[in-house]
C-alpha positions as a printed Julia matrix, in Angstrom:
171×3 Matrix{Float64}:
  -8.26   -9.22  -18.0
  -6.74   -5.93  -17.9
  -3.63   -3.69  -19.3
  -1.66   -6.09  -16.58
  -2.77   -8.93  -17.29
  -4.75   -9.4   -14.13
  -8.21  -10.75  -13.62
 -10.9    -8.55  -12.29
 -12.09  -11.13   -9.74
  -8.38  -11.27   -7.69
  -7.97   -8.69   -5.11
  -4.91   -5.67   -4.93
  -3.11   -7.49   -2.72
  -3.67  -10.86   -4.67
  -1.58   -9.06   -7.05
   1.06   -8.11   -4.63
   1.18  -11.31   -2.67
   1.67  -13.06   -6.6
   4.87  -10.31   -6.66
   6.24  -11.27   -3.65
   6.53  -14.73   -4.43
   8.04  -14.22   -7.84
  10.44  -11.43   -5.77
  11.57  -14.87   -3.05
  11.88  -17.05   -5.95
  13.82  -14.83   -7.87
  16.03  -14.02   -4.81
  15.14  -10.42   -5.3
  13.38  -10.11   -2.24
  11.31  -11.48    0.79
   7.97   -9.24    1.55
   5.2   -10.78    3.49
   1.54   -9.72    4.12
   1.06   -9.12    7.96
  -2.1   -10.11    9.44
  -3.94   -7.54   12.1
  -4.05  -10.01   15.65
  -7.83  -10.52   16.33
  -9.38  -11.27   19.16
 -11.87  -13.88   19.07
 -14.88  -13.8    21.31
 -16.92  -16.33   19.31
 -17.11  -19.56   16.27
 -19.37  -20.97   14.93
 -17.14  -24.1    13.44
 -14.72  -22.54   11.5
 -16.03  -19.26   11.41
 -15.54  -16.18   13.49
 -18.49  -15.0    14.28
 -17.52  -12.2    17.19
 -14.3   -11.05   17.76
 -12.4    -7.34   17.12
  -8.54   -6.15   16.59
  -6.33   -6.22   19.6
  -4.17   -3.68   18.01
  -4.04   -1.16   15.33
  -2.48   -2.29   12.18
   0.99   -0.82   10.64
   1.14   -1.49    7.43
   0.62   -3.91    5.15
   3.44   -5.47    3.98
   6.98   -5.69    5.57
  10.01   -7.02    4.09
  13.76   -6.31    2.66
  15.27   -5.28   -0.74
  18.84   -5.8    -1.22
  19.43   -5.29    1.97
  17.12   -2.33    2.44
  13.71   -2.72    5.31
  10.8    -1.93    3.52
   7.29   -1.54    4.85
   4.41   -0.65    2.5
   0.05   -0.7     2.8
  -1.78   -1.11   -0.18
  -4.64    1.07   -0.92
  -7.76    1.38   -3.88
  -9.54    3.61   -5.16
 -12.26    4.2    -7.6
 -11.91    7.42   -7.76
  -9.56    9.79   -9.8
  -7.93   10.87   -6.89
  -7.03    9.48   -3.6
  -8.87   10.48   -0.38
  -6.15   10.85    2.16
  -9.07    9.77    5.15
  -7.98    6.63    3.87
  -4.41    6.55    5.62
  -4.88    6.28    9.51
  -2.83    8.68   11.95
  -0.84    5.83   13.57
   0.32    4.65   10.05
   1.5     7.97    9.09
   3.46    7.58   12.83
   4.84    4.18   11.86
   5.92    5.0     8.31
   7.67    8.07    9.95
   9.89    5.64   12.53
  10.04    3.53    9.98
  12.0     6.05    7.85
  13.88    6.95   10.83
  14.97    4.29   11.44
  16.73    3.47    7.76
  13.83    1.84    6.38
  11.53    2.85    3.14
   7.81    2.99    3.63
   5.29    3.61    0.95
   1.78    3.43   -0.11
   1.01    1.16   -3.22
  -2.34    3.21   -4.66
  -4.77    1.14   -6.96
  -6.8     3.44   -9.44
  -9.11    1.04  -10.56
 -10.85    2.97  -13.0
  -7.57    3.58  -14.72
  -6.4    -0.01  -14.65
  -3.06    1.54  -12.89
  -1.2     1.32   -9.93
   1.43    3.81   -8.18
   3.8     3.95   -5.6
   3.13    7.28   -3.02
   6.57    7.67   -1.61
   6.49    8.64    2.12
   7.72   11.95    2.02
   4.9    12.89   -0.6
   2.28   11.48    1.16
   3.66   13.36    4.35
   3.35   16.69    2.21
  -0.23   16.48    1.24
  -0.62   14.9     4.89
   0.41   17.85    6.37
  -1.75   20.05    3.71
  -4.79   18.13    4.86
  -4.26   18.48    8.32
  -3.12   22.55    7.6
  -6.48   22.96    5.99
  -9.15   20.64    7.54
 -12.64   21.67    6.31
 -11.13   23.32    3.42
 -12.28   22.1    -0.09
  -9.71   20.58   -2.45
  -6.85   19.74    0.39
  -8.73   16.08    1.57
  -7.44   14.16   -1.16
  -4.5    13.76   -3.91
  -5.6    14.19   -7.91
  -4.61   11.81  -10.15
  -2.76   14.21  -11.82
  -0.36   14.21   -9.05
   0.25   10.36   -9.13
   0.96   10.78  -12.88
   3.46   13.34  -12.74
   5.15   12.36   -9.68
   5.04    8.87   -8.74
   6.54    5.79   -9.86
   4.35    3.81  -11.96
   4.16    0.25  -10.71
   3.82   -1.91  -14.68
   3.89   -5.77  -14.97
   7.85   -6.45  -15.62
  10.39   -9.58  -16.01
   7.74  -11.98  -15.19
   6.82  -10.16  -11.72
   2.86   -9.23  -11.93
   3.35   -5.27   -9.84
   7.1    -4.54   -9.86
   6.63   -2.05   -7.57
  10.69   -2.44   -6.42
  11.52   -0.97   -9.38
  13.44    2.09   -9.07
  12.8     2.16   -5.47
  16.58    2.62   -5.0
């Protein structure tokens, strides 16, 4: 078990989904997972066996906060930073509409060798984004250092009996 009290063998977004029940039962809010649609070419029983995505995936999670849309992915990493290759050009598009449109998107980032999770508010990401993009090929622009997260992002901690409160201070 870990500094959140989490088991190693449950996934990130074990650890969410656990958080968004607590959030619905506490009438704090209603997130849900959405699922990419496959396309299934062929089972075997129960099993796909063939198929691929019909579409690209948004995000993650979608949901409301006191009254507030929210839309959110949920990302890991072992390293001590976070390689921006791992956000996809039509999520950056959707979290940008998103915010356009009077919602809140965000990344939740997993450092698993630090036991700690953050929350990468859009219009950071869309900085370093845009860095990236600036400076393709470019040495130290393809990812964000840990420092960053620690100095600058909201640090998602186990609180009032929700596992990742990462609606706190979202406001």
């Amino acid at each position: 078990m870990n500094k959140l009290g989490i088991h190693r063998g449950d996934t990130f977004e074990e650890y969410i989904n656990y958080s968004n029940i607590a959030y619905q039962r506490k009438k704090i809010a209603l997130v849900q997972k959405i699922s990419t649609p496959v396309k299934v070419l062929k089972r075997k029983g129960n099993k796909i066996v063939n198929g691929y995505f019909e579409q690209k995936s948004t995000l993650d999670f979608i949901g409301v906060y006191d009254e507030l849309p929210i839309s959110f992915d949920a990302k890991e990493t072992k390293e001590n930073r976070f390689p921006l290759k791992n956000i996809h050009q039509h999520q950056i598009e959707f979290m940008e509409s998103w915010n356009l449109n009077g919602g809140r998107a965000f990344i939740l980032v997993s450092f698993k060798s630090k036991d700690k999770v953050f929350r990468l508010e859009f219009d950071d990401l869309i900085f370093h984004w845009a860095t990236w993009e600036e400076n393709k090929g470019k040495r130290g622009f393809a990812s964000i250092p840990y420092s960053f997260f620690e100095d600058d992002c909201q640090e998602i901690v186990s609180r009032n009996g929700i596992l990742l409160d990462y609606l706190e201070g979202l406001k």
